[in-house]
C-alpha positions in Angstrom: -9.7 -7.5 26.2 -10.0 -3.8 25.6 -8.2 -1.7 23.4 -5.0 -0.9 25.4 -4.5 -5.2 25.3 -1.1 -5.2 23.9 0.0 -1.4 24.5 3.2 -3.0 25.5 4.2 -3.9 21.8 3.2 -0.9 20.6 5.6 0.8 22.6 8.4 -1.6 22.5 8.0 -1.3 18.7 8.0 2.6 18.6 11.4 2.4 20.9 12.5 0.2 18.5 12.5 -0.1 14.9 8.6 1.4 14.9 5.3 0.0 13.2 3.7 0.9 10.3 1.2 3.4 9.4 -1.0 2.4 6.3 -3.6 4.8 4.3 -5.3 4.8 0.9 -5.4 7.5 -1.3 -8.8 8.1 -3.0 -7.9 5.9 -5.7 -7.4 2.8 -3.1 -4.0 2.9 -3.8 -2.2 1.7 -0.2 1.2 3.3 1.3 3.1 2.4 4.4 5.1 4.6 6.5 7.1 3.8 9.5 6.3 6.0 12.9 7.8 6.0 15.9 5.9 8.3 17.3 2.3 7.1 19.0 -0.2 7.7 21.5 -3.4 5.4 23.3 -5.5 6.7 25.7 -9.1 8.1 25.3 -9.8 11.8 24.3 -13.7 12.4 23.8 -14.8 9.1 25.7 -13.6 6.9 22.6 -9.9 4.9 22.2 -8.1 6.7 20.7 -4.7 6.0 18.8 -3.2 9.2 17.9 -0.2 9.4 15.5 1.9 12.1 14.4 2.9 12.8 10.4 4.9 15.6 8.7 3.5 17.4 6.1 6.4 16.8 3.9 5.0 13.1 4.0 3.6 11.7 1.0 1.5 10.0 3.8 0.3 13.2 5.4 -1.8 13.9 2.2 -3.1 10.4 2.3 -4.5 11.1 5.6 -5.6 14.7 4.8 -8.2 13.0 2.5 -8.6 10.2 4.1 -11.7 8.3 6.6 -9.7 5.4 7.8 -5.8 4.5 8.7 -4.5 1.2 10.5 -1.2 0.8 12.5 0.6 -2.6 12.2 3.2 -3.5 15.2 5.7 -6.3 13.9 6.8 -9.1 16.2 10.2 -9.1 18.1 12.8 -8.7 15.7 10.5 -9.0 12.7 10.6 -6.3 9.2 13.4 -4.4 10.4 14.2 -3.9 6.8 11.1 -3.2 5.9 10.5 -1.1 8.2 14.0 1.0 7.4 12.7 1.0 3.8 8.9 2.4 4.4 10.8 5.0 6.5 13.4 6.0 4.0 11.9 5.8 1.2 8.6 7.7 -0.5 5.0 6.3 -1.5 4.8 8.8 -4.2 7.5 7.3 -6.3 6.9 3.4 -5.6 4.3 0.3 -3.9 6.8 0.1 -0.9 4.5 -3.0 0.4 4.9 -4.6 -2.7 8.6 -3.7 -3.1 8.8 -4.8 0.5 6.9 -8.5 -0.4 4.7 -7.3 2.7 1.0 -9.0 2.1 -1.9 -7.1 3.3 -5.5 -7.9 4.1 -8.9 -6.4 4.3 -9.6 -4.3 7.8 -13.0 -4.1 9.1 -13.9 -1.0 6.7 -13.7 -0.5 3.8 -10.1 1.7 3.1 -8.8 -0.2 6.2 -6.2 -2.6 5.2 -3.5 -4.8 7.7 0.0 -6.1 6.9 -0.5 -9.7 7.0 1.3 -11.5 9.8 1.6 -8.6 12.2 1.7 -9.0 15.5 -0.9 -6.4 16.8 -3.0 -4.3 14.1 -4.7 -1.4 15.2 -8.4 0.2 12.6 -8.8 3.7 13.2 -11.2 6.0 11.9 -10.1 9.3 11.7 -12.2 11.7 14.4 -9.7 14.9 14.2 -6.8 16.2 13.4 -4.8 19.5 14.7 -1.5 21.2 13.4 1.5 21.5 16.7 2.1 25.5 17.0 5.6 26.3 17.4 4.7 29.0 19.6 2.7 26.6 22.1 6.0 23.9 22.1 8.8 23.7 24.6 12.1 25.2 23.5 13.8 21.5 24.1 11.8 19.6 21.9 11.3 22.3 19.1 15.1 22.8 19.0 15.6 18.9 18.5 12.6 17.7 16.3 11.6 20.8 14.7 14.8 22.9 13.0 13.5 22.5 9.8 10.2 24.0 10.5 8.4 20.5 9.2 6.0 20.5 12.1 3.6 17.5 12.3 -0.3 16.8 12.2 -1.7 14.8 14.5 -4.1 12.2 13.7 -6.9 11.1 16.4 -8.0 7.5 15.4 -11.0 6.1 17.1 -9.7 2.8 17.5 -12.7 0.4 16.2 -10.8 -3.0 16.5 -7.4 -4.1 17.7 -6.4 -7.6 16.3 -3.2 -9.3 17.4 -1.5 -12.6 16.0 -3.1 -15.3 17.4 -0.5 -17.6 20.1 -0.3 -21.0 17.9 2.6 -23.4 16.8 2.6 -22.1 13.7 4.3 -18.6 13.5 1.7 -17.4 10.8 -1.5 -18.4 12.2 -4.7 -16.3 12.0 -5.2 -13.1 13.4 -7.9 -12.6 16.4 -9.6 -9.8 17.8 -8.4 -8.1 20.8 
């Protein structure tokens, strides 16, 4: 199975209550921020998973400094209070995993870490990253998302694994690679 295995989930999740977005700071210090906004496909001949972050996010200076980020997709109807909490609330002033009770596990790098239990993990390294323009945006879309002038980065990813819950009995079996 090939990196787009399970691009399904990832969208249902972004439609819905959204997956989390986790990065270190230099001090290996992990935050979690919800996103709803994604992309997969393959820019450069690499996977690519591209996500989207304001700069007003505690998370967008994370990422400014950081090599690696992960993306972790719940299961059907699973964290939706978590995932309104890491959405609402800021990194800078508290663990929100911890706060959350949210375990999390070594990725394949080191900086990479998952949230234990999710349904479909995506490890990224971090390949480039480029500002939106106003001037190069729609009027539609910069009316809706943008009045505040909080326009976002996005992030490319190289996806180097995708890892989804393994299909066992027991709803908190091991994960497997995709």
């Amino acid at each position: 199975m090939g990196y787009y295995s399970g691009f399904d989930k990832l969208c249902t999740a972004l439609e819905g209550g959204g997956a989390l977005l986790l990065a270190e700071d230099r001090k290996g210090r992990l935050n979690a921020m919800t996103i709803g906004w994604a992309q997969v496909g393959v820019v450069w001949g690499r996977p690519v998973l591209t996500v989207l972050v304001r700069p007003s996010r505690y998370t967008h200076e994370l990422l400014e400094n950081a090599r690696y980020f992960s993306v972790c997709v719940p299961g059907a109807g699973r964290w939706r209070r978590e995932l309104a909490f890491c959405g609402s609330k800021s990194g800078r002033e508290q663990d929100k995993l911890r706060a959350c009770n949210l375990p999390v596990r070594a990725g394949l790098k080191p900086g990479l870490r998952l949230v234990e239990g999710a349904a479909l993990s995506y490890e990224c390294e971090i390949l480039s990253k480029a500002a939106l323009m106003p001037r190069s945006m729609a009027a539609g879309p910069r009316a809706r998302y943008y009045k505040s002038g909080d326009w976002h980065t996005l992030y490319f990813g190289e996806i180097l694994r995708v890892s989804r819950k393994r299909r066992a009995l027991r709803p908190e079996g091991p994960d497997e690679p995709v």
